[in-house]
C-alpha positions as a Markdown table, in Angstrom:
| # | Residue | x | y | z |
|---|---|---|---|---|
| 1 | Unk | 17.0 | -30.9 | -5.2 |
| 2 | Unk | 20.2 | -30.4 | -3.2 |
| 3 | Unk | 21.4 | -28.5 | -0.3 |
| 4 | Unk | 24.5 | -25.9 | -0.3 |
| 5 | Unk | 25.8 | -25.1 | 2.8 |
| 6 | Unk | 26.8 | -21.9 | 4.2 |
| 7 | Unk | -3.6 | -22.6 | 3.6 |
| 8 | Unk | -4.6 | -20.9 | 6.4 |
| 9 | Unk | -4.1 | -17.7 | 7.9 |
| 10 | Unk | -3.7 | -19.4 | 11.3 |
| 11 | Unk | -1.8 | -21.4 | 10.1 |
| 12 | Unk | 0.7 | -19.4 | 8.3 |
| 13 | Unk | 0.4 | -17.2 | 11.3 |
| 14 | Unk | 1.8 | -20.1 | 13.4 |
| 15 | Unk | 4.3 | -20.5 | 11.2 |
| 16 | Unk | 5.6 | -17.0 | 11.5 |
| 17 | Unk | 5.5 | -17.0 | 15.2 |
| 18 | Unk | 7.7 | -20.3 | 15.4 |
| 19 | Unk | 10.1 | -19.2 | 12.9 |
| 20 | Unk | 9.8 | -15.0 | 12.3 |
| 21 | Unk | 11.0 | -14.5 | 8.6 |
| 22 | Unk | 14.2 | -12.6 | 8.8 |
| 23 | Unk | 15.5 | -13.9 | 12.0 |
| 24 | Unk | 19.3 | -15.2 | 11.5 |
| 25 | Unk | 20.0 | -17.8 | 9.2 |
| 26 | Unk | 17.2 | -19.5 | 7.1 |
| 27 | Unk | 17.0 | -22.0 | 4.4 |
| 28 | Unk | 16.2 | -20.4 | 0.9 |
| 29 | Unk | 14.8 | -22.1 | -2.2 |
| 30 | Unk | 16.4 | -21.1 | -5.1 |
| 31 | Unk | 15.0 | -22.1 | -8.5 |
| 32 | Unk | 14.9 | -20.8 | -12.4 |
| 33 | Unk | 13.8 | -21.6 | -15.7 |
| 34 | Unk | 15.7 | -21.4 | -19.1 |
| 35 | Unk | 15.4 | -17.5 | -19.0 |
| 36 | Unk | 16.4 | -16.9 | -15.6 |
| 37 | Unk | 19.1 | -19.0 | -15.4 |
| 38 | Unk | 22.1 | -16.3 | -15.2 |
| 39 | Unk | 20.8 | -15.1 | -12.0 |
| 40 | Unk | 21.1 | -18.6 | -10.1 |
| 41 | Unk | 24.4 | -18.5 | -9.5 |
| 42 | Unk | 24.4 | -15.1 | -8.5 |
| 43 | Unk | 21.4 | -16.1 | -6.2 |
| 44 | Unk | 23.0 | -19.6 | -4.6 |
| 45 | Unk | 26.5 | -17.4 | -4.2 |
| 46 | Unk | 24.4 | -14.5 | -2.3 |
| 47 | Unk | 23.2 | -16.4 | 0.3 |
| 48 | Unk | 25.7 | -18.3 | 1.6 |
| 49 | Unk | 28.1 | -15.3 | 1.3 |
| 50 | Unk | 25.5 | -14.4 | 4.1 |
| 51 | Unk | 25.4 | -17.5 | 5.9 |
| 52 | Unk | 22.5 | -18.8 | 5.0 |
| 53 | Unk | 21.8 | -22.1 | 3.9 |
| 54 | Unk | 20.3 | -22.9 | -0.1 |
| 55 | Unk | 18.4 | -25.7 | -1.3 |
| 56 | Unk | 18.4 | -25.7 | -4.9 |
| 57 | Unk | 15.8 | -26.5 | -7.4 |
| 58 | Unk | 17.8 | -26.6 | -9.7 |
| 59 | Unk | 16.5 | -25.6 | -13.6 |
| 60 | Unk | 13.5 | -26.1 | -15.6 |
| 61 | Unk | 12.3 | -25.1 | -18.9 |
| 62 | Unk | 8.8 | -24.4 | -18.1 |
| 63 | Unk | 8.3 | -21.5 | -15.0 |
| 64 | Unk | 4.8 | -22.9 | -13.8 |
| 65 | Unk | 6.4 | -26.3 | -13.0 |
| 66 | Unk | 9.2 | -24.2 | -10.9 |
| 67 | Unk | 6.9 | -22.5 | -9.2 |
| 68 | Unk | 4.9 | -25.5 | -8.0 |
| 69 | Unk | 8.4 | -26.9 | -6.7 |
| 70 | Unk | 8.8 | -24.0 | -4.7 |
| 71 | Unk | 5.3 | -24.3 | -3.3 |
| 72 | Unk | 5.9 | -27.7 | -2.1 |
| 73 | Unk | 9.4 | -27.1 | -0.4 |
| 74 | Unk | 7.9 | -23.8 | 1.4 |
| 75 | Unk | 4.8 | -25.5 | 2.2 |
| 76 | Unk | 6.2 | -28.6 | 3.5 |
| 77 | Unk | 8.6 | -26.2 | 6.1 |
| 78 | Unk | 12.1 | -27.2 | 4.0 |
| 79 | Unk | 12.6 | -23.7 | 3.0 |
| 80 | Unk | 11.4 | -20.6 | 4.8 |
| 81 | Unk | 11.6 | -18.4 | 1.8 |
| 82 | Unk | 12.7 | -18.5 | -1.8 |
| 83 | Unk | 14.2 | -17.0 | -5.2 |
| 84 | Unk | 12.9 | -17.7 | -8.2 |
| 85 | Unk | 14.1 | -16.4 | -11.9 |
| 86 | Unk | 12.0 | -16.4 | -15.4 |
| 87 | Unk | 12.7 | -14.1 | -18.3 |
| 88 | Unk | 10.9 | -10.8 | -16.7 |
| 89 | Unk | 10.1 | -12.6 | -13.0 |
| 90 | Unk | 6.5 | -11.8 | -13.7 |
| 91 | Unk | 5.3 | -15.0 | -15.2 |
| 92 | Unk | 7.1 | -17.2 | -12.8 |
| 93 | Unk | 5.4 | -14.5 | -10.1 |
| 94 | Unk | 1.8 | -15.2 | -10.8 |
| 95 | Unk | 2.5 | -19.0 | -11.3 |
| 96 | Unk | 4.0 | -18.9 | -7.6 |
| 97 | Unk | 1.3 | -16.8 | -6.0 |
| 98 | Unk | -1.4 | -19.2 | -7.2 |
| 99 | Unk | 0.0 | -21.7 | -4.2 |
| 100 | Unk | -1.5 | -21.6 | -0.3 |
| 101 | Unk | 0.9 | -20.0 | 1.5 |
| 102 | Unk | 3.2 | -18.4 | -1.2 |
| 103 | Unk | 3.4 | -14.8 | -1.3 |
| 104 | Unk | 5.5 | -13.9 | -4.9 |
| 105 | Unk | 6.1 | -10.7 | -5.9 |
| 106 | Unk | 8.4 | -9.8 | -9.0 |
| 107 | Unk | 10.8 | -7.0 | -7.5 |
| 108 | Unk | 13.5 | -5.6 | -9.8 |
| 109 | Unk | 14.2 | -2.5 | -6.9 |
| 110 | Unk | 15.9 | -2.4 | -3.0 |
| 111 | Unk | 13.1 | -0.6 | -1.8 |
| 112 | Unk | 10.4 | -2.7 | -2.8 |
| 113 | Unk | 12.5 | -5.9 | -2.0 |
| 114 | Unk | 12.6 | -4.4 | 1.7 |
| 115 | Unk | 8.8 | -3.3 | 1.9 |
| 116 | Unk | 7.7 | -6.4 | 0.7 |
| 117 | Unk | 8.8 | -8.6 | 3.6 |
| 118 | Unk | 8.5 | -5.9 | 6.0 |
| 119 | Unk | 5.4 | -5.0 | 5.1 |
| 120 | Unk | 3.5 | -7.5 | 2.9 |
| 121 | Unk | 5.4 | -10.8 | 4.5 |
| 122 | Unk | 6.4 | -11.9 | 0.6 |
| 123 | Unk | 8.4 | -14.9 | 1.3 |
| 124 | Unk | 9.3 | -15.2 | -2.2 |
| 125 | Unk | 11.3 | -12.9 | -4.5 |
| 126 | Unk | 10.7 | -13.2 | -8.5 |
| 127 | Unk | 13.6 | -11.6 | -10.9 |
| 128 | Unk | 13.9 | -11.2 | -14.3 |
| 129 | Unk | 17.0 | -12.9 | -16.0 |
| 130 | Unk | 15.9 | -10.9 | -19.0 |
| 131 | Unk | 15.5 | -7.3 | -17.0 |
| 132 | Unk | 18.5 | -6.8 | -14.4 |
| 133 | Unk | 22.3 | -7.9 | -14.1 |
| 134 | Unk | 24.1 | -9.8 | -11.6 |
| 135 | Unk | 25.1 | -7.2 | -9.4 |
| 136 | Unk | 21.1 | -5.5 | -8.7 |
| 137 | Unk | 19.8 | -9.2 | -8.6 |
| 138 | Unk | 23.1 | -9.4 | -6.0 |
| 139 | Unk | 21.6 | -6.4 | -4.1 |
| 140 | Unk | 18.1 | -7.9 | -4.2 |
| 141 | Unk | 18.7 | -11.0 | -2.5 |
| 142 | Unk | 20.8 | -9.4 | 0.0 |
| 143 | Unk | 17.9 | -6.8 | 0.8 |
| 144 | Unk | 15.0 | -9.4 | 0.8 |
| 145 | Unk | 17.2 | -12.1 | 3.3 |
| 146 | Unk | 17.9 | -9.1 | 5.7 |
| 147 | Unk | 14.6 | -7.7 | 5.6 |
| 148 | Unk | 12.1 | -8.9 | 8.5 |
| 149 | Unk | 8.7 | -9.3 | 8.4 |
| 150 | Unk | 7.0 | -6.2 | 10.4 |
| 151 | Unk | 4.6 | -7.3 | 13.8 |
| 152 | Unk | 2.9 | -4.1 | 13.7 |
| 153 | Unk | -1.0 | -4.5 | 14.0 |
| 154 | Unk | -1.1 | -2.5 | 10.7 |
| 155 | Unk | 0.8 | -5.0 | 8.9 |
| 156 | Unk | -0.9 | -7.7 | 10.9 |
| 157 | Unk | -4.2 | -6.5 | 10.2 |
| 158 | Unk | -4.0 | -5.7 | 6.6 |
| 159 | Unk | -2.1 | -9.3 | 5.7 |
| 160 | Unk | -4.8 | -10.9 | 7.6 |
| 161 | Unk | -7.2 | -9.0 | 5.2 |
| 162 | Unk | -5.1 | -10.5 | 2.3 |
| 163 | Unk | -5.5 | -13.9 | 3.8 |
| 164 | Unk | -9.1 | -13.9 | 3.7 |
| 165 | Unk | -9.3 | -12.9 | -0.3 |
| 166 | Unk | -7.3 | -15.6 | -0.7 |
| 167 | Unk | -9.8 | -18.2 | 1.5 |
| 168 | Unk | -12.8 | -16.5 | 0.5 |
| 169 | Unk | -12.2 | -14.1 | -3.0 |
| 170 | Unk | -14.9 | -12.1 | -4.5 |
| 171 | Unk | -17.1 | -13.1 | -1.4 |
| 172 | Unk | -14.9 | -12.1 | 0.9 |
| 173 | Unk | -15.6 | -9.2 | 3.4 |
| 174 | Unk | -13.1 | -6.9 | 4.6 |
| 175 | Unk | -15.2 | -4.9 | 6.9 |
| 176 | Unk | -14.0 | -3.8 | 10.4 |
| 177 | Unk | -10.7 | -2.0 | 11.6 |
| 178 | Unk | -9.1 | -0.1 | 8.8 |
């Protein structure tokens, strides 16, 4: 790993009151396997065109074992968010979301790449190196590092909910305020 200048739902919610996602500069993770790789430049150049700060991972040939390095940095507060690459950004997507505290999401649109921090609080964007060019992966990073994460008791209610299928799956319930 270098750096290039520019569980629990209580838990993560303490970490999102000390540091709100979205809230001037941050440290981004930035990692890809074999497939993704065009898009890691494009990703490391991104970010510190907007003044954030990037600790890469580097390159790896297989995307589970990129995904678990992203884990670790996010979990262990090094990096607030993070970029990863595969070949689609799917595979690399559900290897990521497997890990407390990582919410992955493969997003190949602006929209989305807004909603899903705003919304949804996904603190780490999958692309496909296989699926879109520089300039929309360019235009993704840029959305998802400006994009904040929503306080709204919606939002706050219905990521809590998500929190507890992650701590407690098919068991879970999810009764109450809707």
């Amino acid at each position: 790993m270098r750096r290039l200048q520019s569980g629990r739902f209580t838990e993560w919610l303490c970490k999102f009151e000390k540091n709100p996602l979205g809230s001037g500069t941050m440290i981004f993770a930035v990692g890809v396997d074999h497939a993704g790789a065009p898009l890691h430049d494009v990703a490391c150049s991104t970010l510190i065109e907007l003044g954030h700060e990037v600790l890469d991972l580097g390159q790896c040939d297989d995307y589970p074992d990129m995904a678990l390095q992203m884990g670790k940095v996010i979990d262990a507060g090094d990096a607030e968010r993070g970029i990863l690459a595969c070949g689609s950004g799917a595979g690399i997507a559900v290897a990521a979301s497997k890990l407390p505290g990582i919410r992955a999401q493969t997003i190949h649109d602006t929209y989305t790449a807004h909603q899903a921090v705003e919304h949804d609080a996904v603190n780490v964007l999958c692309i496909g190196g296989r699926v879109i060019g520089s300039e929309v992966a360019r235009e993704l990073v840029r959305t998802f590092a400006e994009a904040e994460v929503s306080d709204e008791p919606r939002h706050l209610r219905r990521r809590a909910k998500v929190e507890l299928l992650e701590l407690e799956g098919l068991d879970a319930n999810l009764e109450g305020d809707s």
